[in-house]
C-alpha positions in Angstrom: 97.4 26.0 4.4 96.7 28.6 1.9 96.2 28.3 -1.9 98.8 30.3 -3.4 98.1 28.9 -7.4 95.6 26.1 -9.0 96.8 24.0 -12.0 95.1 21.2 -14.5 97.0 18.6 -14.3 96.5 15.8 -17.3 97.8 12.3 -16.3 97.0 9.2 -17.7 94.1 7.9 -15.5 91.9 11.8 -16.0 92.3 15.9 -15.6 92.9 16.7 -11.8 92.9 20.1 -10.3 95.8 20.7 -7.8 96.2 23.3 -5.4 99.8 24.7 -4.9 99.6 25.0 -1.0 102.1 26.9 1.4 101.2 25.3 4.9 101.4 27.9 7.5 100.5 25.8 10.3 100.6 22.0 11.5 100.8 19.5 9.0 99.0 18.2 6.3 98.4 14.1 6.0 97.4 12.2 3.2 95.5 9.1 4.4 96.4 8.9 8.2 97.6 10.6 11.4 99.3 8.4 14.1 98.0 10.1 17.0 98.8 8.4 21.2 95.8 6.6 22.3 96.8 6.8 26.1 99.6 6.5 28.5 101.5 3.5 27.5 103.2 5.0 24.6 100.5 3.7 22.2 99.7 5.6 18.5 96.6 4.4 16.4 95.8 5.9 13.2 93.4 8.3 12.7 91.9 9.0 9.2 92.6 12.5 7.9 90.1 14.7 6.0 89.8 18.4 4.5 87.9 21.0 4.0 88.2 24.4 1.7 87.3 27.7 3.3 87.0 30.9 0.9 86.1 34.3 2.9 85.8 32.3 6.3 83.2 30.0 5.0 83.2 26.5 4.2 83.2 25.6 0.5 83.4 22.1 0.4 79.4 21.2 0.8 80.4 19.9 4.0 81.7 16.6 2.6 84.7 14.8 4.6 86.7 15.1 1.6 90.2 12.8 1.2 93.4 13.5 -0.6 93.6 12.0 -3.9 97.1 13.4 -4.1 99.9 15.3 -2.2 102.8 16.5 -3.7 106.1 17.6 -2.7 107.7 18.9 -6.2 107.2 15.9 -8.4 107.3 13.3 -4.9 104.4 11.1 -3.4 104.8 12.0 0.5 102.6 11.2 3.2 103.5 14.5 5.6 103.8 18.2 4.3 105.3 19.8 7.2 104.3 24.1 8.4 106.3 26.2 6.3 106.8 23.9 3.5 105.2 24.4 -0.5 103.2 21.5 -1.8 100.2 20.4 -4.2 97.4 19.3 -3.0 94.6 17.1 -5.2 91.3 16.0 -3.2 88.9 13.6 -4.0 85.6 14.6 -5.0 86.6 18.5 -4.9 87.7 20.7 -8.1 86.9 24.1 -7.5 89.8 25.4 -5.9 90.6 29.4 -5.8 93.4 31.5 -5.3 93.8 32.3 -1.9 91.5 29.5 -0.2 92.4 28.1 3.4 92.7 24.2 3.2 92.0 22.6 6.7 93.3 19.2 7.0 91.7 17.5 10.2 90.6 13.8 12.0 87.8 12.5 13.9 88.6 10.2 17.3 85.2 9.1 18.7 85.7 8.9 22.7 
């Protein structure tokens, strides 16, 4: 997804930095992914993460940062589809830039 504007939001817990997002490819998750675990038609969860790339290198101190909040116009939503405009807040991370790639990705140990 690619930062297309960054705004300070005020709420009433603290100032949070939110990147307006348009997602060019895949999806982005906010907690979990339900990925098949084999065969049998099974799904587990996998846990989702980011990272922030700016010029083709990693910004985000290498940290397995979390979404604190995704946005779909004023909506809570768990998905943000390719193609689609959202706002994206992550935990630990503030120093978002026009024009920053935001890789959402998960982990399965084999």
């Amino acid at each position: 997804a690619y930062v297309q504007a960054v705004f300070d939001v005020n709420n009433k817990k603290n100032a949070e930095r939110i990147a307006g997002l348009k997602v060019s490819s895949g999806a982005l998750y906010k907690k979990h992914v339900e990925v098949e675990s084999g065969s049998g038609g099974e799904f587990k969860k996998l846990r989702c993460y980011y990272r922030v790339l700016r010029n083709g290198k990693i910004v985000s101190d290498g940290e397995k940062l979390e979404c604190g909040s995704l946005r779909k116009v004023k909506d809570d939503v768990d998905k943000v589809k390719r193609g689609e405009d959202c706002g994206l807040g992550l935990d630990g991370f503030k120093d978002f830039e026009d024009g920053d790639v935001i890789e959402c990705y998960s982990v399965e140990m084999k």
